[in-house]
VMD Tcl script that builds the backbone (N, CA, C; Angstrom):
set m [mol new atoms 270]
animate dup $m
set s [atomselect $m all]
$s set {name element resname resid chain x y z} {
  {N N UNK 1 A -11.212 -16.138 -0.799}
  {CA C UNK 1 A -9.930 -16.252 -1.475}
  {C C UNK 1 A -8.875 -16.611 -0.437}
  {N N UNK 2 A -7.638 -17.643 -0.989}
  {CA C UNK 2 A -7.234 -18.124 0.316}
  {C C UNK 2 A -6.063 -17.128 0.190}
  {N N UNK 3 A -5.294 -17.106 1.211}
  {CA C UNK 3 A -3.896 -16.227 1.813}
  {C C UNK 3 A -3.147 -16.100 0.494}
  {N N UNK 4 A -2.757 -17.316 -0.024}
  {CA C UNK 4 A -1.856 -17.175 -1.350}
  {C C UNK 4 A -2.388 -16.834 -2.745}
  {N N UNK 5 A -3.562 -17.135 -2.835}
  {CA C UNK 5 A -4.145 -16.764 -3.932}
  {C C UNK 5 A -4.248 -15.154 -4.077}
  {N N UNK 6 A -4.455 -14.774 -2.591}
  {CA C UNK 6 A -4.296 -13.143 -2.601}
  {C C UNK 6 A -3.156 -12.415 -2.217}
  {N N UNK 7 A -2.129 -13.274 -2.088}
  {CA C UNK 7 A -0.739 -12.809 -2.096}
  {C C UNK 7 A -0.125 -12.678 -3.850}
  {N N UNK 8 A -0.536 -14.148 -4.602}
  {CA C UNK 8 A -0.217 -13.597 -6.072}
  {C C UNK 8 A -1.048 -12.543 -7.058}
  {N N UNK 9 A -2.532 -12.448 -6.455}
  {CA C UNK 9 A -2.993 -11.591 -7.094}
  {C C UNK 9 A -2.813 -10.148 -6.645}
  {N N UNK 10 A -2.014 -10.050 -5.544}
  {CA C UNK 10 A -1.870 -8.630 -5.076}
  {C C UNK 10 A -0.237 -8.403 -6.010}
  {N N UNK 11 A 0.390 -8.951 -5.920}
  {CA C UNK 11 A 1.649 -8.811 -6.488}
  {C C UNK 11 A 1.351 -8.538 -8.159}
  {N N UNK 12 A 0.898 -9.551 -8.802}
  {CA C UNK 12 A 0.482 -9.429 -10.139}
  {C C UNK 12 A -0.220 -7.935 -10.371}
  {N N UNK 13 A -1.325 -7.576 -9.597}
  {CA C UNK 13 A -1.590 -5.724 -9.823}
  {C C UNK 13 A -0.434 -4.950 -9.135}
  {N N UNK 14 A 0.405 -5.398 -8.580}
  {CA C UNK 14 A 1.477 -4.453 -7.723}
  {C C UNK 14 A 2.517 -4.022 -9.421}
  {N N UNK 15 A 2.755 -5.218 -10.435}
  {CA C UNK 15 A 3.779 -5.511 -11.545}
  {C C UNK 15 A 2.904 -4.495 -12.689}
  {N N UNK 16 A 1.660 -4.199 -12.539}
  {CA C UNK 16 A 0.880 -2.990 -13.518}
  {C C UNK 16 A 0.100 -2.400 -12.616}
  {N N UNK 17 A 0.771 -1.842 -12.135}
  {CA C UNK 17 A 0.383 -0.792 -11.177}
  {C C UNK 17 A -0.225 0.874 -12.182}
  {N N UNK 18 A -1.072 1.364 -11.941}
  {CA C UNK 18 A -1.697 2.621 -12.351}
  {C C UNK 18 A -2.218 3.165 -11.645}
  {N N UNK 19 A -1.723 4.872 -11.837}
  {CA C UNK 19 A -2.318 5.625 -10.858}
  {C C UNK 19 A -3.040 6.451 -11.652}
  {N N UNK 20 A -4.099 6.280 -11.041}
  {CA C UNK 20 A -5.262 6.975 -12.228}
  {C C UNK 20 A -5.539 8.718 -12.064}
  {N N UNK 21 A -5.576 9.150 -10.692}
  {CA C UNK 21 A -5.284 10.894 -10.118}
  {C C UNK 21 A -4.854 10.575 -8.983}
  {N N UNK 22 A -4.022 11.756 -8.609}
  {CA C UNK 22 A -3.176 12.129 -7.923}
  {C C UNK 22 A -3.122 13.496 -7.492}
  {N N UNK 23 A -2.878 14.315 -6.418}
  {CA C UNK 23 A -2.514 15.489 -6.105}
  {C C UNK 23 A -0.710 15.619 -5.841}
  {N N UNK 24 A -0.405 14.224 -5.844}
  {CA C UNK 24 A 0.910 14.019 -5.167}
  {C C UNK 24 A 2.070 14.311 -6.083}
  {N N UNK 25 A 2.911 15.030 -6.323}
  {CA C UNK 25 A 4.370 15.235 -7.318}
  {C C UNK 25 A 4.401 13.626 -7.924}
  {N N UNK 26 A 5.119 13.787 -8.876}
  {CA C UNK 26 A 4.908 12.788 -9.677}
  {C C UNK 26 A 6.266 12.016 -9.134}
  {N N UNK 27 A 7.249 13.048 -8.852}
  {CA C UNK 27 A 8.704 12.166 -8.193}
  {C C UNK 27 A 8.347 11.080 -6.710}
  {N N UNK 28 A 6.752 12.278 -6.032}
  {CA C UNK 28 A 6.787 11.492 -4.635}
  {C C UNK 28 A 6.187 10.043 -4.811}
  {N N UNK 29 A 5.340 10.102 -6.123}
  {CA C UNK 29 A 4.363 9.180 -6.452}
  {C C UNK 29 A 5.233 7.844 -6.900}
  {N N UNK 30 A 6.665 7.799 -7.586}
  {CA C UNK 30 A 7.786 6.835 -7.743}
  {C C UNK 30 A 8.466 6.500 -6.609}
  {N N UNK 31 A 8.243 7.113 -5.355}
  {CA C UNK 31 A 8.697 6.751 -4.027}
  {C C UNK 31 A 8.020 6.152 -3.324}
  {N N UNK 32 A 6.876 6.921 -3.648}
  {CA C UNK 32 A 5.619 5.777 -2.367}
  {C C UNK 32 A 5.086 4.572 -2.932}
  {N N UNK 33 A 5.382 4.241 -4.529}
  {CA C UNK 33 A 5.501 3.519 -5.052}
  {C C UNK 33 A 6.843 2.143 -4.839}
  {N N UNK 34 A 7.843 2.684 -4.704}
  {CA C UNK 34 A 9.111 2.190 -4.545}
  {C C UNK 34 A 8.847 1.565 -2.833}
  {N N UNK 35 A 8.095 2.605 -1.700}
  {CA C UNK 35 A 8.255 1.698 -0.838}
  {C C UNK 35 A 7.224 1.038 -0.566}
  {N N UNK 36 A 6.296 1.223 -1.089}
  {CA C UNK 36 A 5.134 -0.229 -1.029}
  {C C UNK 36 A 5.842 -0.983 -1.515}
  {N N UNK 37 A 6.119 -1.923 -2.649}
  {CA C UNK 37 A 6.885 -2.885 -3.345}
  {C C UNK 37 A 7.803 -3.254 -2.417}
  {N N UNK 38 A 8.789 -2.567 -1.949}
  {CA C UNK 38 A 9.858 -2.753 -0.863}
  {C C UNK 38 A 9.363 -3.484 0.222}
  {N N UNK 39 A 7.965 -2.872 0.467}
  {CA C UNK 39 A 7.746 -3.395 1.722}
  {C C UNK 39 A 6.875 -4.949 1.876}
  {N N UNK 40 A 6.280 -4.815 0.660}
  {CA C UNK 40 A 5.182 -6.569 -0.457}
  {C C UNK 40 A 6.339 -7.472 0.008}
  {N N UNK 41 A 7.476 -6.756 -0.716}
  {CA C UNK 41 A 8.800 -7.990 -0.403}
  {C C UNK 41 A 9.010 -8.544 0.540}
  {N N UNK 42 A 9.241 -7.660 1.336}
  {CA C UNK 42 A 10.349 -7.597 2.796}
  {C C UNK 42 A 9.285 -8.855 3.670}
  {N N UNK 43 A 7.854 -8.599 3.405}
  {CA C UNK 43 A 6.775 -8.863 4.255}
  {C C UNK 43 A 6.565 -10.332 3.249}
  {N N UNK 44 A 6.663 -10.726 2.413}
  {CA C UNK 44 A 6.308 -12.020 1.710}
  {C C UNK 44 A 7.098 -12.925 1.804}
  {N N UNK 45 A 6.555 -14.581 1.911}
  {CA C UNK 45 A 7.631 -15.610 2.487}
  {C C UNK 45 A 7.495 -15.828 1.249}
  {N N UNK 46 A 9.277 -16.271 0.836}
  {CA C UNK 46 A 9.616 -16.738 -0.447}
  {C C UNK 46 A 9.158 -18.202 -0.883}
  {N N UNK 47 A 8.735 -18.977 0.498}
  {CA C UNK 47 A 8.135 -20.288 0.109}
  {C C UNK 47 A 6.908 -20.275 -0.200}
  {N N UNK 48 A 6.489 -19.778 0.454}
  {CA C UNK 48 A 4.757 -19.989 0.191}
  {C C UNK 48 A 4.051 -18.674 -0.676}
  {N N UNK 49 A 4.757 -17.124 -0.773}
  {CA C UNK 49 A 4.390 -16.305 -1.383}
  {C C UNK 49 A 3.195 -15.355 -0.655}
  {N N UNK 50 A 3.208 -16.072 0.870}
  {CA C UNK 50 A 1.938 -15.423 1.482}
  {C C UNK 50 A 2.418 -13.993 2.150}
  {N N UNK 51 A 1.644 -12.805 2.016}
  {CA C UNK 51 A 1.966 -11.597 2.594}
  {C C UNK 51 A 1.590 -11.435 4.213}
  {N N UNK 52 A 2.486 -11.195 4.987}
  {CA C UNK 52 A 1.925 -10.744 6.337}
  {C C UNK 52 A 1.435 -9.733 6.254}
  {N N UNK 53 A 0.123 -9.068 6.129}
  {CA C UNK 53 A -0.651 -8.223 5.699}
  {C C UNK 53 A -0.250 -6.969 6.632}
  {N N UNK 54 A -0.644 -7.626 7.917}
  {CA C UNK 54 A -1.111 -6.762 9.386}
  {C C UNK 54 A 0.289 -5.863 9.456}
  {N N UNK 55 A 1.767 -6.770 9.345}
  {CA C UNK 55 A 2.734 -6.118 9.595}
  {C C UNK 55 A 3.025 -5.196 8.318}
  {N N UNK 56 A 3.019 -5.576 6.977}
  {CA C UNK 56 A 2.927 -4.906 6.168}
  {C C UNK 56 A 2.592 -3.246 5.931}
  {N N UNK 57 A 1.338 -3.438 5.909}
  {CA C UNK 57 A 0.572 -2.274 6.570}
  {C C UNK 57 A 0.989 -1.562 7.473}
  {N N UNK 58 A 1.346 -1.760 8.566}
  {CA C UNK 58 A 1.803 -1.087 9.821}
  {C C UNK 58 A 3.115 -0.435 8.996}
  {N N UNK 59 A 4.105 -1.501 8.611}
  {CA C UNK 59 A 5.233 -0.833 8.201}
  {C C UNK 59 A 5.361 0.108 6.819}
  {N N UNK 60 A 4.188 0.220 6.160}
  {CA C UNK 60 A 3.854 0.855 5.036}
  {C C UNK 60 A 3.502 2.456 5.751}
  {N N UNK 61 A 2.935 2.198 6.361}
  {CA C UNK 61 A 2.124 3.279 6.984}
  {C C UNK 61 A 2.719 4.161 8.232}
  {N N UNK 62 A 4.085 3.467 8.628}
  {CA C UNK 62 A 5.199 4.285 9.690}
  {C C UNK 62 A 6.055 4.853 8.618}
  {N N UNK 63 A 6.822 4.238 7.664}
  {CA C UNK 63 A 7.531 4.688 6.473}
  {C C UNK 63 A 7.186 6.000 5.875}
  {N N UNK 64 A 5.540 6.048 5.491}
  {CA C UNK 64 A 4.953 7.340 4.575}
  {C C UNK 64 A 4.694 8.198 5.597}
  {N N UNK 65 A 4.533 8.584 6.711}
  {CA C UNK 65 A 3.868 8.956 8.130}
  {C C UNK 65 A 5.374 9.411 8.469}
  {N N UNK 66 A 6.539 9.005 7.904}
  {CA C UNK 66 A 7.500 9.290 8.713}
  {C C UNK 66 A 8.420 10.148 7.487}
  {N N UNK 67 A 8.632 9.688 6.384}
  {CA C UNK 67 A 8.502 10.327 4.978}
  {C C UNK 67 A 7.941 11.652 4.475}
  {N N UNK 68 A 6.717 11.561 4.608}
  {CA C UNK 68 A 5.837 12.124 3.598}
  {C C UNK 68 A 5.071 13.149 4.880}
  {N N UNK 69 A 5.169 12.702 6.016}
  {CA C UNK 69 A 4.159 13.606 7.007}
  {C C UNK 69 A 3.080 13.097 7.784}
  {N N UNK 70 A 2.132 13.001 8.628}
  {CA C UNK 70 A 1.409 12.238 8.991}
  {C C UNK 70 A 0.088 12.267 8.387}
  {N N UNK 71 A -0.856 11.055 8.753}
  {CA C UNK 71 A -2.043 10.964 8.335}
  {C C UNK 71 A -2.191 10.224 6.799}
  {N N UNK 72 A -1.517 8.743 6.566}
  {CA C UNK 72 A -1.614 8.427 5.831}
  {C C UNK 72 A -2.327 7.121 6.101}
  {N N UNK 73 A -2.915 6.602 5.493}
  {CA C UNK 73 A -4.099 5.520 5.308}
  {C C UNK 73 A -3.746 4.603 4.397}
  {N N UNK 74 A -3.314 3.282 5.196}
  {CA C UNK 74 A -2.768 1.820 4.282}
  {C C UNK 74 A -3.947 1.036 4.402}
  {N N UNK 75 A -4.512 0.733 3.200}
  {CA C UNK 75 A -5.857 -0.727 3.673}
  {C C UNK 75 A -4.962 -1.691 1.763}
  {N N UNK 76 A -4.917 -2.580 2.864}
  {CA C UNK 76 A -4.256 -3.910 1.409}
  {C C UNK 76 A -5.781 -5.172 1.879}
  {N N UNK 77 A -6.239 -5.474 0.721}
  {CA C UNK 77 A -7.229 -6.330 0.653}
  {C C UNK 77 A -8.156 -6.133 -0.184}
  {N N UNK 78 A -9.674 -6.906 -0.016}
  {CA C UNK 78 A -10.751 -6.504 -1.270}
  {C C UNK 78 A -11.718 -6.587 -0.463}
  {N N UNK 79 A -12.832 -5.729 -0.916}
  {CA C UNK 79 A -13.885 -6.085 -0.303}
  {C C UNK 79 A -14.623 -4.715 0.588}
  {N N UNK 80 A -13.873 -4.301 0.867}
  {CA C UNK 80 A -13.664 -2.528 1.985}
  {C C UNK 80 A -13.984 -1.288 1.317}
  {N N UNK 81 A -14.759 -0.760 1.984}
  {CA C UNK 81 A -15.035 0.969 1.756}
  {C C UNK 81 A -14.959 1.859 2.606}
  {N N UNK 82 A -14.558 2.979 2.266}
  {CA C UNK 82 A -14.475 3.847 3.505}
  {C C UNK 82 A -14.862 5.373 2.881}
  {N N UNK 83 A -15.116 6.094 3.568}
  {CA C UNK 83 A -15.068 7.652 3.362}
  {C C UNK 83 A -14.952 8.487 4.235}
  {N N UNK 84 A -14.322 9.555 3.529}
  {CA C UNK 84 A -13.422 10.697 4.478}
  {C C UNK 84 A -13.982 11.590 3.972}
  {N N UNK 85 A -14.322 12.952 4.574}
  {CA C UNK 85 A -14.869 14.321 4.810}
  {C C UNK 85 A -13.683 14.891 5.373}
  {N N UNK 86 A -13.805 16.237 4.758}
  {CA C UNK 86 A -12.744 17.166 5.727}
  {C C UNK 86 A -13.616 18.693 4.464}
  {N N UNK 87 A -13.689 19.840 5.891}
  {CA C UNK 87 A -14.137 21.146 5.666}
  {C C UNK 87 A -12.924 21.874 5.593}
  {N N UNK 88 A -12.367 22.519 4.238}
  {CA C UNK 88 A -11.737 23.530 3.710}
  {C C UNK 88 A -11.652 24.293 5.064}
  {N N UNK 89 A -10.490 24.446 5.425}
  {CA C UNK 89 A -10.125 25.767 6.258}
  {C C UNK 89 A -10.112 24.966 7.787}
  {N N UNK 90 A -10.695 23.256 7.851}
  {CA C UNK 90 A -10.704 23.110 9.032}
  {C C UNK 90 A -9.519 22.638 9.982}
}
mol reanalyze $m
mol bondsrecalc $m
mol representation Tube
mol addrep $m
């Protein structure tokens, strides 16, 4: 998929966005919401519509980390899996 094709299809799911579960307050969940979008923008060229991903991310992820507390995890793209473990009490 080329740069722009996945710059409009990221925006187009950004415009019906759903959060399916959550542990997070529902007020924080309209904020971290509010600054992803903020940040799609800030980071997208109005000519071409392409997202600077790398900076994106970075600046998504200093914002909530600086916000919300540390240890937050930005991945924008398709294709990726990951998994996390953590022991109660550790």
């Amino acid at each position: 998929m080329s740069s722009e094709n996945f710059s409009q299809n990221l925006k187009k799911h950004m415009q019906t966005l759903l959060i399916r579960k959550s542990n997070i307050p529902y007020h924080n969940q309209n904020n971290i919401v509010d600054i992803i979008t903020g940040v799609l923008d800030k980071y997208t060229d109005a000519n071409t519509n392409a997202i600077q991903v790398e900076n994106a991310i970075k600046n998504i992820k200093e914002i909530l980390d600086r916000t919300f507390g540390t240890g937050w995890i930005c991945l924008i793209g398709e294709s990726f899996s990951f998994n996390i473990s953590a022991k109660v009490g550790a």
